[in-house]
C-alpha atoms as an extended CHARMM CRD file, in Angstrom:
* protein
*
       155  EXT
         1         1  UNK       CA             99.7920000000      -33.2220000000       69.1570000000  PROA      1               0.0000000000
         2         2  UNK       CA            100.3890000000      -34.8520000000       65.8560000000  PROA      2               0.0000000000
         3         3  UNK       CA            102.9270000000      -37.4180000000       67.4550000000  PROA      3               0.0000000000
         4         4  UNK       CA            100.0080000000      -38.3470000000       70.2820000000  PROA      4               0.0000000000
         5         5  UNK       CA             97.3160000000      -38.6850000000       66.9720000000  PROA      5               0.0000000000
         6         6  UNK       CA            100.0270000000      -41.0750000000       65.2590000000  PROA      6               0.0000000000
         7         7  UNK       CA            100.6060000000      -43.4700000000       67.7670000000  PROA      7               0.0000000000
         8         8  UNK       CA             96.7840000000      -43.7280000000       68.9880000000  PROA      8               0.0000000000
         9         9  UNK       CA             96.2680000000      -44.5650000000       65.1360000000  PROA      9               0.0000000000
        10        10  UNK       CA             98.9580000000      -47.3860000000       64.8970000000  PROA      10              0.0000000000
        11        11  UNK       CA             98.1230000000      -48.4940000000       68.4410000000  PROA      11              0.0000000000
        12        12  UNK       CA             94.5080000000      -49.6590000000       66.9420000000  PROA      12              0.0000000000
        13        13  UNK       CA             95.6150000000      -50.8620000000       63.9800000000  PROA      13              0.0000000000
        14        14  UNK       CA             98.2200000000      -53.0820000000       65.5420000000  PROA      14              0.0000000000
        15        15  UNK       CA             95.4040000000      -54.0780000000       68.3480000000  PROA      15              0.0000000000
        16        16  UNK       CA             92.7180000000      -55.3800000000       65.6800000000  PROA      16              0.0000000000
        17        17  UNK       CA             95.8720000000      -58.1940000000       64.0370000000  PROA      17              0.0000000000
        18        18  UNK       CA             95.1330000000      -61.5530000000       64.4660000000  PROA      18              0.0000000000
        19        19  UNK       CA             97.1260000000      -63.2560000000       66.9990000000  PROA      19              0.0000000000
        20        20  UNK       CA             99.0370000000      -66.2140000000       65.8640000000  PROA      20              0.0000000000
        21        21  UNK       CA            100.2480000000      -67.2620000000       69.1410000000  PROA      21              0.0000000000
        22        22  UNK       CA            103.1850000000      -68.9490000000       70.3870000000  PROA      22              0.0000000000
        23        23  UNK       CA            106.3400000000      -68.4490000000       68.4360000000  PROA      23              0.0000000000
        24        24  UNK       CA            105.8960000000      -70.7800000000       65.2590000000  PROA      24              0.0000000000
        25        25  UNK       CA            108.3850000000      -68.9020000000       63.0920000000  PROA      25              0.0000000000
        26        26  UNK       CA            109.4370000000      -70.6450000000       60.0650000000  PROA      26              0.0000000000
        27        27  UNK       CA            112.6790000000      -69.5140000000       58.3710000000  PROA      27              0.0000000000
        28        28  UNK       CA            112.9220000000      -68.0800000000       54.8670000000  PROA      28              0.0000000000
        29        29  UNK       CA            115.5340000000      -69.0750000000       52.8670000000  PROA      29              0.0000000000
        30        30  UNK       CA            118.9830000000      -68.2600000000       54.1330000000  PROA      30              0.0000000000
        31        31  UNK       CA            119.9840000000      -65.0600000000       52.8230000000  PROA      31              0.0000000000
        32        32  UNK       CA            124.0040000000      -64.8900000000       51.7320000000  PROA      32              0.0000000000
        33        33  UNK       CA            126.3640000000      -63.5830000000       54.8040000000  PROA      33              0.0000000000
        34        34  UNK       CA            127.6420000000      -60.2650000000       52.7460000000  PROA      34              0.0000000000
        35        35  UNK       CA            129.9160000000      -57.8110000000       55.0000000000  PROA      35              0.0000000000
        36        36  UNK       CA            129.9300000000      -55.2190000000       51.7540000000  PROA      36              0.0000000000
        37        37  UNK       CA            128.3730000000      -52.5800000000       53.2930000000  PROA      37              0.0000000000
        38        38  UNK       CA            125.3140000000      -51.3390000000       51.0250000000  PROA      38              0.0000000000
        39        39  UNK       CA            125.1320000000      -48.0680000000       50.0420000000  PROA      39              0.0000000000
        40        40  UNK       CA            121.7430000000      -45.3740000000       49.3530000000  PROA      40              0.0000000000
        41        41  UNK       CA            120.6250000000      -47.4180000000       46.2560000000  PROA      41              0.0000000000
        42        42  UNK       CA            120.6410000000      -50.7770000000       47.8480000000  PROA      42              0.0000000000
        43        43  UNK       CA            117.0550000000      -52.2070000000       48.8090000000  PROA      43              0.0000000000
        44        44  UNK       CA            115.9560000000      -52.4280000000       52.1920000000  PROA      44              0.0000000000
        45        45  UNK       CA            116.6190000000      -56.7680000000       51.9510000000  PROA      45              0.0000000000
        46        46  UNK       CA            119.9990000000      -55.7680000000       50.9210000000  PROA      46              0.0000000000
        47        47  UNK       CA            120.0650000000      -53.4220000000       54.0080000000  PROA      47              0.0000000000
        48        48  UNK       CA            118.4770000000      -56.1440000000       56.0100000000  PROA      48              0.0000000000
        49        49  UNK       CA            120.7330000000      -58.6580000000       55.6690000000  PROA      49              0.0000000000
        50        50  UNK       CA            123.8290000000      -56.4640000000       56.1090000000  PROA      50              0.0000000000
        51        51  UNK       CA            122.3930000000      -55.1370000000       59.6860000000  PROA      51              0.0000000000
        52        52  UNK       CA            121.3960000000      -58.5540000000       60.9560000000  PROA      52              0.0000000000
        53        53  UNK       CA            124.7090000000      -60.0970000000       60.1390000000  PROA      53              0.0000000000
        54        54  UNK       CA            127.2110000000      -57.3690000000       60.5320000000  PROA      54              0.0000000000
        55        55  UNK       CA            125.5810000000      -55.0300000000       63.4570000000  PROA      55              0.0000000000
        56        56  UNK       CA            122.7470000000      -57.5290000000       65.2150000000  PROA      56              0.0000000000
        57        57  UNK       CA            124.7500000000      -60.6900000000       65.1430000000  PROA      57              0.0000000000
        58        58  UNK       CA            121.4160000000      -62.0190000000       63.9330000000  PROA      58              0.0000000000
        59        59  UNK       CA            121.4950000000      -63.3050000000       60.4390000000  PROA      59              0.0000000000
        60        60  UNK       CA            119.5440000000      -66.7600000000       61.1500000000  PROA      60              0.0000000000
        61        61  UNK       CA            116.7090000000      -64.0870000000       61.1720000000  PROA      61              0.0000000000
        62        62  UNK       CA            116.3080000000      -62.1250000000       58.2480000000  PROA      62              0.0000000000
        63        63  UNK       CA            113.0900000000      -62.5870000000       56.2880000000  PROA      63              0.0000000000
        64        64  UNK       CA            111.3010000000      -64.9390000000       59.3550000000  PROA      64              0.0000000000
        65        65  UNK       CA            107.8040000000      -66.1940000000       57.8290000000  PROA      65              0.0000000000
        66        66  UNK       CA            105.2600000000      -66.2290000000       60.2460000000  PROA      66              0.0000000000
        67        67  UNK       CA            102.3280000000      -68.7800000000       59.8340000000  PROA      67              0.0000000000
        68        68  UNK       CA             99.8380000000      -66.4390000000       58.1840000000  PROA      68              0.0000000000
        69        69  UNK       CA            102.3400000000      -65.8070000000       55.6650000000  PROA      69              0.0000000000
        70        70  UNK       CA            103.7550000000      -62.3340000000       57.1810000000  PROA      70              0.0000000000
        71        71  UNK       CA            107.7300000000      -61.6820000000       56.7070000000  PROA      71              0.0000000000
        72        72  UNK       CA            109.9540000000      -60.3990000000       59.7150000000  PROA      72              0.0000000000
        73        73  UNK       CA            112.7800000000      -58.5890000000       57.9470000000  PROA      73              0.0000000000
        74        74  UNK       CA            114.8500000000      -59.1760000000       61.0790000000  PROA      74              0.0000000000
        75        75  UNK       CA            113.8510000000      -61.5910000000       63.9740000000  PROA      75              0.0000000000
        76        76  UNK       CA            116.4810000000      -61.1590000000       66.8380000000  PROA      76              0.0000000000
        77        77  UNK       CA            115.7370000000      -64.6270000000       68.6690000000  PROA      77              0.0000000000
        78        78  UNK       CA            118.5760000000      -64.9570000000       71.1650000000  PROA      78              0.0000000000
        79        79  UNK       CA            117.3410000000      -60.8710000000       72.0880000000  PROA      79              0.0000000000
        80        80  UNK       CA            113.5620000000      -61.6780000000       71.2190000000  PROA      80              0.0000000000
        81        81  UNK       CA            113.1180000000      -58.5340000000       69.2420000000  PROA      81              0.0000000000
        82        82  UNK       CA            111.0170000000      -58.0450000000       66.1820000000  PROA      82              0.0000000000
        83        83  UNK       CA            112.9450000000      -55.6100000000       63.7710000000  PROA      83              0.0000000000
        84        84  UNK       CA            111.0460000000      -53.9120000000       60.4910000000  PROA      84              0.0000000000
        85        85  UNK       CA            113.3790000000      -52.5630000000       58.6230000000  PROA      85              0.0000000000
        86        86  UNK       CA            112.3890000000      -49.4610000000       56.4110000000  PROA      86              0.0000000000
        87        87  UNK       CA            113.2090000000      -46.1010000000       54.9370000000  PROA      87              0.0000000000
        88        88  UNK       CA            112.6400000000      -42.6980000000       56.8870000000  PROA      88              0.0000000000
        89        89  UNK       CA            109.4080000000      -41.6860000000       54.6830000000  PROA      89              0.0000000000
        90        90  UNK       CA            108.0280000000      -45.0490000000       55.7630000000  PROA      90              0.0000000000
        91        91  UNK       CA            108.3340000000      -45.3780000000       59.2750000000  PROA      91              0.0000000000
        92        92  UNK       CA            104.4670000000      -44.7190000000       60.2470000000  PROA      92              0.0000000000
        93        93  UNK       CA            104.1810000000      -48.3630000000       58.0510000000  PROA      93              0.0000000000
        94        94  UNK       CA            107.5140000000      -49.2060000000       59.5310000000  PROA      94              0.0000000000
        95        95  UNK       CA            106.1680000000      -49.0480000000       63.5010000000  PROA      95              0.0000000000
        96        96  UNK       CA            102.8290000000      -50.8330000000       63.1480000000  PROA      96              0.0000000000
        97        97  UNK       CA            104.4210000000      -53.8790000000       61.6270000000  PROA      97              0.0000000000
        98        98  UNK       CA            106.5630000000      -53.9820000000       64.0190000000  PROA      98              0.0000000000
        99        99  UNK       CA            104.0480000000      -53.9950000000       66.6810000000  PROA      99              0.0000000000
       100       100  UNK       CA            102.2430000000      -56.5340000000       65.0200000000  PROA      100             0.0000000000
       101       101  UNK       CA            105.3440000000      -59.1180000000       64.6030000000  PROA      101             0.0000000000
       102       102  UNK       CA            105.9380000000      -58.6890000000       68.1480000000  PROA      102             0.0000000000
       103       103  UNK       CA            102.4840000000      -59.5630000000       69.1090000000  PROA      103             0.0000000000
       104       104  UNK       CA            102.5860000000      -62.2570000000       66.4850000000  PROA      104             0.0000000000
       105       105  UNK       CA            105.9620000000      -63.9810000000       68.1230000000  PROA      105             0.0000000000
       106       106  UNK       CA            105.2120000000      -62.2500000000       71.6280000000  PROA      106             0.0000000000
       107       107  UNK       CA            108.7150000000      -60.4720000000       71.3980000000  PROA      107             0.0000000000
       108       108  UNK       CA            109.4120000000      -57.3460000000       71.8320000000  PROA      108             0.0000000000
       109       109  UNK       CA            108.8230000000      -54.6220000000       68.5190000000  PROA      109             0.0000000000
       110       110  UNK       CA            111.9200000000      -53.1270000000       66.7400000000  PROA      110             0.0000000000
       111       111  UNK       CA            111.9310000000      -49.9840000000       64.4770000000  PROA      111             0.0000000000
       112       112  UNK       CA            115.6440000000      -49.7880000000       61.9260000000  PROA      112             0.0000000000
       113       113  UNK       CA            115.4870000000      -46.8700000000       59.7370000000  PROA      113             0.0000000000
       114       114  UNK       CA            117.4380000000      -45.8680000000       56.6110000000  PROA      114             0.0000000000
       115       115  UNK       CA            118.1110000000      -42.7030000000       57.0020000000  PROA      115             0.0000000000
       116       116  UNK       CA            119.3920000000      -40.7930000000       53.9370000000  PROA      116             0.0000000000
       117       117  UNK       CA            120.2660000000      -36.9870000000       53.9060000000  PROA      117             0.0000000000
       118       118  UNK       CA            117.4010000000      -34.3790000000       54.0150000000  PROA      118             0.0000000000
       119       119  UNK       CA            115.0140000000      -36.6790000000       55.9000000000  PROA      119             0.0000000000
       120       120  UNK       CA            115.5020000000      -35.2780000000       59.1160000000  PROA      120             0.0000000000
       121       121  UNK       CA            111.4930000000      -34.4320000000       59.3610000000  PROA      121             0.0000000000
       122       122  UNK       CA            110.6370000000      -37.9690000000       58.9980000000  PROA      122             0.0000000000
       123       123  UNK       CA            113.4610000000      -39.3580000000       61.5840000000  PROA      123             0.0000000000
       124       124  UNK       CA            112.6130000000      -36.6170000000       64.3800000000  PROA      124             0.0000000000
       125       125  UNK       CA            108.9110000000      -37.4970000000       64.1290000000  PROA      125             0.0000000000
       126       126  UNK       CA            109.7140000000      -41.5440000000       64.2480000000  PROA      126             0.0000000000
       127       127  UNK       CA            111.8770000000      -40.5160000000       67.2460000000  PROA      127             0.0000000000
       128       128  UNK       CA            109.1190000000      -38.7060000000       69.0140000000  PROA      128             0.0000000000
       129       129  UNK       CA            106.3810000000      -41.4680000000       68.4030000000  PROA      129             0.0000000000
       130       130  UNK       CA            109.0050000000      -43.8500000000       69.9680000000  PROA      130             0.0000000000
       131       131  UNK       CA            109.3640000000      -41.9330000000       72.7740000000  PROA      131             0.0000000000
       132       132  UNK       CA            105.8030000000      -41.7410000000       73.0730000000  PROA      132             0.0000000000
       133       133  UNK       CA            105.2550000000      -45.2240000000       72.5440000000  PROA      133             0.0000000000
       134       134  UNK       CA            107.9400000000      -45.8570000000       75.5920000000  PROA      134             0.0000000000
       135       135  UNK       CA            106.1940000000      -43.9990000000       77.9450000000  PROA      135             0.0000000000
       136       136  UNK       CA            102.7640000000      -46.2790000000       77.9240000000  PROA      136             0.0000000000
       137       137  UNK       CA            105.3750000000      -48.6710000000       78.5490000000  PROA      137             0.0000000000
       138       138  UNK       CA            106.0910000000      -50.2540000000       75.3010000000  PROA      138             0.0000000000
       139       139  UNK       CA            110.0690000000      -51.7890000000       75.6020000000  PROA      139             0.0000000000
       140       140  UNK       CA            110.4260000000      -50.4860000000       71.6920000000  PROA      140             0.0000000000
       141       141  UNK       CA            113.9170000000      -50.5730000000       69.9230000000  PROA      141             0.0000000000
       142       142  UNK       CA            114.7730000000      -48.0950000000       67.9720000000  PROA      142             0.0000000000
       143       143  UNK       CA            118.0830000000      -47.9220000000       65.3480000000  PROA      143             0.0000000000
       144       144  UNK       CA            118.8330000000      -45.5620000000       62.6180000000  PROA      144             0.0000000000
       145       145  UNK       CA            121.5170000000      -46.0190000000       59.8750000000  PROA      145             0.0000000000
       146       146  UNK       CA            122.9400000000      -43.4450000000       57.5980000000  PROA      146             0.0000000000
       147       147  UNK       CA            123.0810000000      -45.1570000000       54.1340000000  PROA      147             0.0000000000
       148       148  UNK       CA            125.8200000000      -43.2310000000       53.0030000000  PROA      148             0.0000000000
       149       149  UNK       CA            128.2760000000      -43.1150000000       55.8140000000  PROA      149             0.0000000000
       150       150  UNK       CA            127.0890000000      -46.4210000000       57.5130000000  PROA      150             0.0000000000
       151       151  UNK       CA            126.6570000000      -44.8830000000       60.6040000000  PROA      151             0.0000000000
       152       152  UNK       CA            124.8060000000      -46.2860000000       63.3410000000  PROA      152             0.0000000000
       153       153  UNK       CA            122.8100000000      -44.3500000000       66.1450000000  PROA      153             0.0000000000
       154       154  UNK       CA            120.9120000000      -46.8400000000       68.7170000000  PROA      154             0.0000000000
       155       155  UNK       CA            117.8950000000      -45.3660000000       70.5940000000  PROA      155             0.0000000000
């Protein structure tokens, strides 16, 4: 099963990070509190910032550094959640730094795709790795937003 092959492969990778240890995460520069929603050309920062102020509640943690230098796009400390925030074609890249934040900050790994029209092959296999990734008992978030019509599904 190509969803079974995918998370084995992420799964390693994410097992052979080094561990930082504790939760030493130093805050980027604050980002600008923007409720203008972004639209399908915006960047996934832009994106970033708009979900962690306007639909996490968490905008003290966009762009977290981590000691070795890594970035968090969104670190949900009051939930303890690790969020990577990238586009649909990406999310292979998208899960395994998510896994590693969360074993970097020992939180728990978050998954927000931007979903834009036509990429339904990319957001169905995400989905299914997710799934997968649940049952051997991982406690993974998983959000998807439409870039053009701002809409939200939580998973």
């Amino acid at each position: 099963m190509i969803c079974d092959t995918a998370v084995n492969r992420l799964l390693v990778a994410s097992s052979c990070l080094l561990f930082v240890g504790g939760s030493d995460i130093i805050p980027a520069a604050r980002l600008a509190v923007s409720s203008t929603v972004p639209n399908a050309e915006s960047s996934e920062g832009e994106w970033a910032t708009y979900i962690a102020n306007n639909i996490l509640s968490a905008g003290e943690g966009v762009e977290y550094v981590l000691p070795d230098g890594r970035r968090i796009d969104i670190y949900d400390k009051d939930n303890n959640i690790s969020y990577e925030v990238d586009w649909c074609q990406k999310w292979e890249e998208g899960i395994g730094q998510s896994l590693g934040y969360a074993i970097a900050t020992n939180s728990q790994p978050g998954l927000i795709l931007l979903y834009k029209s036509g990429e339904d092959e990319y957001y169905n296999t995400a989905l299914g790795v997710v799934n997968q990734l649940r049952e051997r008992g991982y406690k993974y978030k998983f959000i998807v937003v439409n870039v053009k019509s701002g809409k939200v599904w939580r998973f």
